[in-house]
C-alpha positions in Angstrom: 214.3 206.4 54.8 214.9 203.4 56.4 211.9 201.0 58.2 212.3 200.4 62.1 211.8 196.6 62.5 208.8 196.4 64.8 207.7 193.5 67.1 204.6 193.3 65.2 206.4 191.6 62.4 208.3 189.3 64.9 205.3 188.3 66.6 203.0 187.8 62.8 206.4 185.6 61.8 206.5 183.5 64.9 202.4 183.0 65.5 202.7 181.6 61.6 205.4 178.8 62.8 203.0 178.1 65.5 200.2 177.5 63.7 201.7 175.5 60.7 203.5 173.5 64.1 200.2 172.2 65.7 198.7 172.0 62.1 201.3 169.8 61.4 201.2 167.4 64.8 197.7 166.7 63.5 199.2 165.7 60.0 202.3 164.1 61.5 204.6 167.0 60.1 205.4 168.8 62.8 209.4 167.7 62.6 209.4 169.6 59.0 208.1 172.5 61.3 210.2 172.4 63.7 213.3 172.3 60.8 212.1 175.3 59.2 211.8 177.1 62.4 215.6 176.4 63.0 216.6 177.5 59.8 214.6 180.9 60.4 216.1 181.1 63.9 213.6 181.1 65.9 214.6 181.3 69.4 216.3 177.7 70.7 213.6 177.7 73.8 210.9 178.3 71.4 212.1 174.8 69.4 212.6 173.2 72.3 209.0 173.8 73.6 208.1 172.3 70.3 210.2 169.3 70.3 208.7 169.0 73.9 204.8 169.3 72.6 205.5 167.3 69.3 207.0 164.3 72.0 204.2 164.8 74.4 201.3 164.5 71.4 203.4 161.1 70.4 203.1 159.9 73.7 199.2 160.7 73.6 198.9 159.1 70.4 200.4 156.1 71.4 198.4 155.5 74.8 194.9 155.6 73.1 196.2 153.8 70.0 195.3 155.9 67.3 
């Protein structure tokens, strides 16, 4: 008998990019993130809103120096 792919999975695979992509802005990873959530194909708007948050948090960084 053959499993139904369910959105359950989707969402569990997706919520772990998300979480390893803010993990990693703190750690200044979050471009390795962003490469492995290409390579899994996550949806292009998806990446782009993380290439978006990932410039924004540089931008942040920069103006108080840190």
């Amino acid at each position: 008998m053959k499993k139904k792919r369910t959105d359950e999975g989707v969402l569990r695979g997706a919520e772990k990019f998300v979480n390893a992509f803010f993990d990693g802005l703190k750690k200044g990873t979050a471009d390795q993130v962003i490469k492995k959530a290409e390579k899994a194909n996550l949806p292009p708007h998806a990446i782009e809103a993380m290439k978006s948050i990932e410039d924004s948090y540089d931008e942040m960084i920069d103006l108080f120096d840190i």
